[in-house]
C-alpha positions in Angstrom: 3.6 -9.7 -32.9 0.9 -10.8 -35.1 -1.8 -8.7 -36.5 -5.8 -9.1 -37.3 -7.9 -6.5 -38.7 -11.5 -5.5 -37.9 -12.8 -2.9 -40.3 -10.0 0.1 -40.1 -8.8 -1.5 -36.6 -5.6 -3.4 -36.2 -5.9 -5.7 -33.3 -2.2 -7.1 -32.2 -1.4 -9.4 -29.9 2.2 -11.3 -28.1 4.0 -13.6 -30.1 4.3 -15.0 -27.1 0.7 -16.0 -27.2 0.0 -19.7 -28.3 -2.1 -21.1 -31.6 -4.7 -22.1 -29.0 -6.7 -18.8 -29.8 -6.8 -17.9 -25.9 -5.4 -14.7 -26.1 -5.7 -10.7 -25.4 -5.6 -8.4 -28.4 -4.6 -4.7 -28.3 -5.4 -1.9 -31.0 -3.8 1.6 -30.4 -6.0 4.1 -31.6 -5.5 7.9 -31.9 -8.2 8.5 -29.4 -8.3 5.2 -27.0 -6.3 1.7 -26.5 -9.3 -1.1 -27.4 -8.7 -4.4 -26.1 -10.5 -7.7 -26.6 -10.8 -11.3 -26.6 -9.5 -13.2 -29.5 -12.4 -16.2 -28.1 -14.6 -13.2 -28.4 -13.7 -10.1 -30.5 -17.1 -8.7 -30.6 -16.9 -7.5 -27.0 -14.1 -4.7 -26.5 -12.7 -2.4 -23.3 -11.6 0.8 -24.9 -9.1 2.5 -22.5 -8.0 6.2 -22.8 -4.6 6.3 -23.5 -4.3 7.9 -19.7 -6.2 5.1 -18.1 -3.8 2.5 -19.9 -0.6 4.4 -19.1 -2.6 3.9 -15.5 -3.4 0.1 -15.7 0.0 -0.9 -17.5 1.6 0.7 -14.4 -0.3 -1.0 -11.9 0.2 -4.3 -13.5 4.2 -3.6 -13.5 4.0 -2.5 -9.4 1.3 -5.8 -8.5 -0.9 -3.5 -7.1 -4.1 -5.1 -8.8 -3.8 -8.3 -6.4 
């Protein structure tokens, strides 16, 4: 995993992601799961931590196709 920081917010994403900067960051908060773009970290989803328990499942079934 690597790591970037944005203020007191770790942002970590796959090291199976490539250099190519097209990649989906994650930063686990007490509160919330935020989640952004590394093309474009200004924009975030923030997630709480039941929705992403929700989500992560979903993606795991393929029920979001």
């Amino acid at each position: 995993m690597s790591q970037t920081r944005s203020g007191d917010t770790v942002f970590t994403k796959s090291t199976r992601s490539g250099a190519n900067g097209h990649c989906v960051e994650i930063a686990r908060g007490s509160d919330a799961v935020t989640v952004r773009d590394s093309k474009n970290p200004v924009s975030v989803l923030r997630f709480s931590h039941e929705s992403w328990r929700a989500l992560i499942a979903a993606i795991r079934a393929d029920r979001l196709g």
